[in-house]
N, C-alpha and C positions, 0 to 999 in steps of 0.2 A: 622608728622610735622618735619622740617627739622630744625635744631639746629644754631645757629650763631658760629664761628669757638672759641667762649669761651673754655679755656682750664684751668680746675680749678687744673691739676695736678701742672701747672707753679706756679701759688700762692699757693700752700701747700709747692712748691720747695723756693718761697720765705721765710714760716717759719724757713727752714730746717736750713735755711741761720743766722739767727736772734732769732729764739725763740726755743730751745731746749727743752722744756717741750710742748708748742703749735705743735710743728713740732712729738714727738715722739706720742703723746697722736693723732693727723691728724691720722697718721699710722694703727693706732688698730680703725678706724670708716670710714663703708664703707661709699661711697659717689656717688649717681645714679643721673644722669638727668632726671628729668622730668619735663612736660610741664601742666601737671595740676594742678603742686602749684606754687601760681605766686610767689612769691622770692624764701624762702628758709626755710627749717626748720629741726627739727632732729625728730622722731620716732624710735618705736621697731618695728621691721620688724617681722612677722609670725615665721620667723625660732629662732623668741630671742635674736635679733643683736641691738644695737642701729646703725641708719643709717642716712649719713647726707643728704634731696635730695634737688634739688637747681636746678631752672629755670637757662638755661644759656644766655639765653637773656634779662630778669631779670638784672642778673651779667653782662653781656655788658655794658648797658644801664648802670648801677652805677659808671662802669670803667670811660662812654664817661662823667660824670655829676662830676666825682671826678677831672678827667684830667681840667677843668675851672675851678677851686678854689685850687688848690694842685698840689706841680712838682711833690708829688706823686701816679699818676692816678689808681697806684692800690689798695692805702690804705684802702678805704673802703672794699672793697671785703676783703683782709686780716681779717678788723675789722670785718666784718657777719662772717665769720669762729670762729672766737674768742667768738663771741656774742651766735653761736651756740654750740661749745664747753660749753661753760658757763654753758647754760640751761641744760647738760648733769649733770655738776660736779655738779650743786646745787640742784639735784635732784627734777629738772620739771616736767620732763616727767616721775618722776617714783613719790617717797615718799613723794612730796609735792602738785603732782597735785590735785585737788579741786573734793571730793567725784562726786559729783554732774554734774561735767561738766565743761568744761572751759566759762568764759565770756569774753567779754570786760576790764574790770575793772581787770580780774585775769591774761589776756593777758599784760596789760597794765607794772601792777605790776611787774611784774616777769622781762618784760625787763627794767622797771627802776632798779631794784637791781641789773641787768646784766651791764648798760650800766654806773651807778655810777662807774666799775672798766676800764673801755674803754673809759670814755668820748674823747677823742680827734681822738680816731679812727672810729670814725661815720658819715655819712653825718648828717651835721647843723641840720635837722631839724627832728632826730631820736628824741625819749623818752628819755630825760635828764634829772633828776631835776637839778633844778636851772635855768633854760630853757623855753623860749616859755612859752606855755600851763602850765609847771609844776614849773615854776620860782617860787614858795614856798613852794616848796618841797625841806628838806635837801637834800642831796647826802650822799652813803653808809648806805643804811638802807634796811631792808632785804625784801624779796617780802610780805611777810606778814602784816609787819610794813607799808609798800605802798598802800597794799590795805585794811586797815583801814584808809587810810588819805584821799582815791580818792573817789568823789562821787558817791552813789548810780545812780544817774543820766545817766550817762557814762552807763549802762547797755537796758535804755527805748530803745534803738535802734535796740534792737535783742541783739540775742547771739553773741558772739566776736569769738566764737573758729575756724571764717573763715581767724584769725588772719589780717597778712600783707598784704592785698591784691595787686597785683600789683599795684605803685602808680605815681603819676606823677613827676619829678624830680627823688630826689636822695630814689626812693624805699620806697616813704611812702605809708601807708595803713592806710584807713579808717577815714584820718584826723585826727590821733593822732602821726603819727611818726613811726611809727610798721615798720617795716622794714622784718620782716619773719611771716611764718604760721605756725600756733600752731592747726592747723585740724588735724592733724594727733592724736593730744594726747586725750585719752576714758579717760572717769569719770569711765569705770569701770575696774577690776582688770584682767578679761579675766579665765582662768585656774585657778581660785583659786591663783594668783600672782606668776604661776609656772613659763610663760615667761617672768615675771618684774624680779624675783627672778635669772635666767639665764643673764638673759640682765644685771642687776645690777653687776652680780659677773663679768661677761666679761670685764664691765665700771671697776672696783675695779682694774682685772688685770689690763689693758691698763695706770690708772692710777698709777699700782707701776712702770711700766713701764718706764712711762713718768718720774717720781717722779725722779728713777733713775739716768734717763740722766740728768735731770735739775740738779741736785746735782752734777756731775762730769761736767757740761759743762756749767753751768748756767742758772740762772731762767727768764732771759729776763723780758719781760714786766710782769711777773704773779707780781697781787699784793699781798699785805704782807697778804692782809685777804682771799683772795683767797688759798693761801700756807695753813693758817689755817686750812680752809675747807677740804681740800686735805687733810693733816695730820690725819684731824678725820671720815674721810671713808675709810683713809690706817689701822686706827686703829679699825674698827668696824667691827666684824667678820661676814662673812656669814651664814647665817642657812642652815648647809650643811645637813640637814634630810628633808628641803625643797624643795633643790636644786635636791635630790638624788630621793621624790615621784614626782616631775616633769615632769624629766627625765624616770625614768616608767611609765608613762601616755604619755609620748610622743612616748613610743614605741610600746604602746598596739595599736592593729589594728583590723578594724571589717573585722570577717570573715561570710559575710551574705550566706543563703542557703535556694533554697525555701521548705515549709513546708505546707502541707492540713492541719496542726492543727493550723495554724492561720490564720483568715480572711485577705483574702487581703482587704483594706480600700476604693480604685478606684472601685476595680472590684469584689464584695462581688461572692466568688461562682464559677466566671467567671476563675481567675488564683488563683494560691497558694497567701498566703504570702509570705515575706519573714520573717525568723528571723536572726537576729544581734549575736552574740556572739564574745566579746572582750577579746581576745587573744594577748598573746604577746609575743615573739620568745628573751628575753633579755638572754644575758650572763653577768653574773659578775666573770671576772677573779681574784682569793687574788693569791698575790704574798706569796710563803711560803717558803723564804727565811729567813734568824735567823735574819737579821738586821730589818725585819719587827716585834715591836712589839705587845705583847699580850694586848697592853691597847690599841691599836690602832685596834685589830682584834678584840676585846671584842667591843667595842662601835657601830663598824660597823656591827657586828653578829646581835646585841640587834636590831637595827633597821631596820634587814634584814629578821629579827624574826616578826618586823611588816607589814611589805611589802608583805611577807607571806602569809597573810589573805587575799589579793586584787587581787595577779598576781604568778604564775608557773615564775619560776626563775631556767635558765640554769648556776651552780656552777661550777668554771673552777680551778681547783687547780693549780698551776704552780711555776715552778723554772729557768730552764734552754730549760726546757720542758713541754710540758702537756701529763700526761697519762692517753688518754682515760677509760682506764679502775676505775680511778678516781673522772670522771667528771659525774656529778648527777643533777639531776632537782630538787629540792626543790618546794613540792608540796603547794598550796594552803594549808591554816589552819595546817598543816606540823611544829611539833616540832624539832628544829638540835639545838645543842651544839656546840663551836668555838672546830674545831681541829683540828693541824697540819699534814699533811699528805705527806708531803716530805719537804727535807730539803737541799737545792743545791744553786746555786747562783742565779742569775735574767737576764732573758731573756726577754724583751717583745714581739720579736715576735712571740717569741711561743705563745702566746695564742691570740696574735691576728692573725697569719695563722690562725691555728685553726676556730676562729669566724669565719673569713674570709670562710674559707671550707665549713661552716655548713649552711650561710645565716641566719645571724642573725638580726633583724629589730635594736639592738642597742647595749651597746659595754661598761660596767664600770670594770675598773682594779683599785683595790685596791692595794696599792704599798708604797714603801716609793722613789719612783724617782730612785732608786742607780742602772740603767744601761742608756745603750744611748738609744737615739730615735729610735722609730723603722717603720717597715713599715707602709704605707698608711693602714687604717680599710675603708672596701667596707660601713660601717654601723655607724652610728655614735657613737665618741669615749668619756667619758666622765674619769678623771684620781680622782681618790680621795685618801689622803695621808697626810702626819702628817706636823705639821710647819718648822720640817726639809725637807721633800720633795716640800712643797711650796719655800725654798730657794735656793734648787738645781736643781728643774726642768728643764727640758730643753726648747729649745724656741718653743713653737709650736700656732696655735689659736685656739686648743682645749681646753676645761674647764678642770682646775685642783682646786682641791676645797679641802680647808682643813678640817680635819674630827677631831672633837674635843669632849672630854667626855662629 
């Protein structure tokens, strides 16, 4: 299907202009066309990204409806950006979404608590209280607080979670004002919440990111209770022994081989089985430099000491260099004790050549940050390190995750 010449890179170059926290936090959330959700909306992608994707004819169509009521034709599209960021910060798509499923009524909700902080950057006939349909509805009250107010009623008509559907005018859906689709978001957790738990920590960085800039260049349009919000997911630590069995699950791989001792299920008799065995090729690099401390290598030992029991774990000792003659596999149900075993400055690419050499399905270096960036990992790279190396990290869109007693 062929795209209309919509170019959404131009309106995020509008934020850059204008909203320094909106424009930095743009940056860190990819953003795909597609043509099978009719406006727009945000999801976790399989690889644990939050992503924004957006029909770009859709977005035309809102440009051509904003241009007759506004000299400024792109405002709405701005405001769906904003409205989509939103649902990221207040935790929709992850810690608030609805066990059970999304409906109507929890669709409904969530962009009223969104569009209370954006009223004037909406097409007229969005989800507003105070408005239309919802003119008895305060403004500024949280999505929860909304959907105790809204009727059971609003759900007889089916499930909601086909959200925004494309709509006539300025992007409504479903004759309530809905303006994006919220199908992408599952009632359930997936991995045990190992990719909500990744996708979250990603969101956290991007918004100290953003937090950043807004503080040296300003906060533009963020409202004063939005800033709140922000302040109290910059404040609430990740579960870095979540984050870190995840990440080991995401690198174990099936290594299937067929076998006469098991029935094949199609073809009883006729071909082998196959069996499955769940292998996994990881490396964990420690950094065993003297600036890395022992309260930092003891925490992570402890729950390396648990990981143990589930997955063979390739241990890469490193300083400036790694010597092979060093580096150990930590077996299954396998008892090790925290010890240093060289003691030189920090290098990282030594032991990510290294991984790099060996083909490793995935890639965590234990570290306190204290060298530069180093080369590209063929495997994915995961950084974990104390709340001094979360402040001197360097820039990258790999996961750095701080490791706390």
């Amino acid at each position: 299907m062929s795209f209309t010449k919509f170019d959404l890179n131009h309106h995020v170059y509008r934020l850059l202009m204008a909203e320094p926290f909106w424009a930095a936090l743009s940056r860190q959330i990819d953003k795909v066309a597609c043509s099978s959700v009719p406006t727009a909306g945000v999801r976790i992608s399989p690889a644990g990204r939050y992503e924004m994707v957006y029909n770009p004819e859709f977005m035309e169509q809102t440009i051509k409806e904003c241009a007759k009521v506004n000299d400024d034709p792109f405002r709405w599209v701005v405001g769906i950006l904003k409205h989509e960021f939103h649902h990221l910060i207040l935790g929709h798509v992850s810690t608030r979404k609805p066990v059970g499923g999304m409906t109507m009524r929890h669709n409904i909700a969530m962009d009223l608590a969104i569009n209370s902080h954006i009223p004037d950057e909406l097409p007229p006939n969005c989800c507003l209280p105070g408005r239309g349909e919802f003119a008895d509805l305060p403004s500024g009250l949280t999505y929860e607080a909304y959907l105790s107010l809204l009727p059971e009623e609003m759900d007889e008509g089916g499930e909601g979670g086909e959200g925004g559907e494309g709509g006539e005018g300025q992007g409504s859906g479903k004759g309530h004002g809905q303006i994006d689709d919220h199908s992408g978001w599952s009632g359930e957790e997936g991995d045990e919440g190992g990719s909500q738990a990744i996708a979250d920590h990603r969101l956290k960085d991007a918004l100290k990111k953003a937090h950043n800039e807004a503080n040296a260049k300003g906060w533009g349009s963020v409202s004063a209770g939005m800033r709140e919000r922000i302040n109290d997911i910059l404040t609430t630590r990740i579960d870095w022994r979540k984050v870190l069995r995840s990440f080991v699950r995401a690198s174990i791989k099936a290594n299937r081989r067929s076998t006469v001792r098991r029935i094949n299920k199609r073809f009883p008799y006729i071909h082998a089985g196959k069996r499955s065995e769940r292998v996994a090729k990881l490396a964990i690099s420690i950094d065993q430099s003297g600036s890395v401390g022992n309260g930092l290598l003891a925490a992570f030992f402890a729950e390396l000491q648990n990981l143990s029991a589930l997955v063979e774990i390739t241990i890469v000792p490193f300083d400036t260099r790694v010597d092979p003659e060093l580096v150990f596999v930590w077996k299954k149900g396998e008892k090790r004790h925290m010890e240093r075993v060289m003691c030189g400055g920090t290098c990282f690419n030594a032991p990510t050549l290294y991984v790099n050499e060996h083909n490793f399905d995935g890639h965590i270096i234990l570290t306190d940050m204290e060298a530069p960036k180093p080369v590209a990992s063929k495997c994915q790279r995961m950084w974990m390190t104390n709340s001094a190396g979360m402040a001197s990290s360097f820039d990258t869109s790999e996961r750095i995750i701080e490791v706390t007693a």
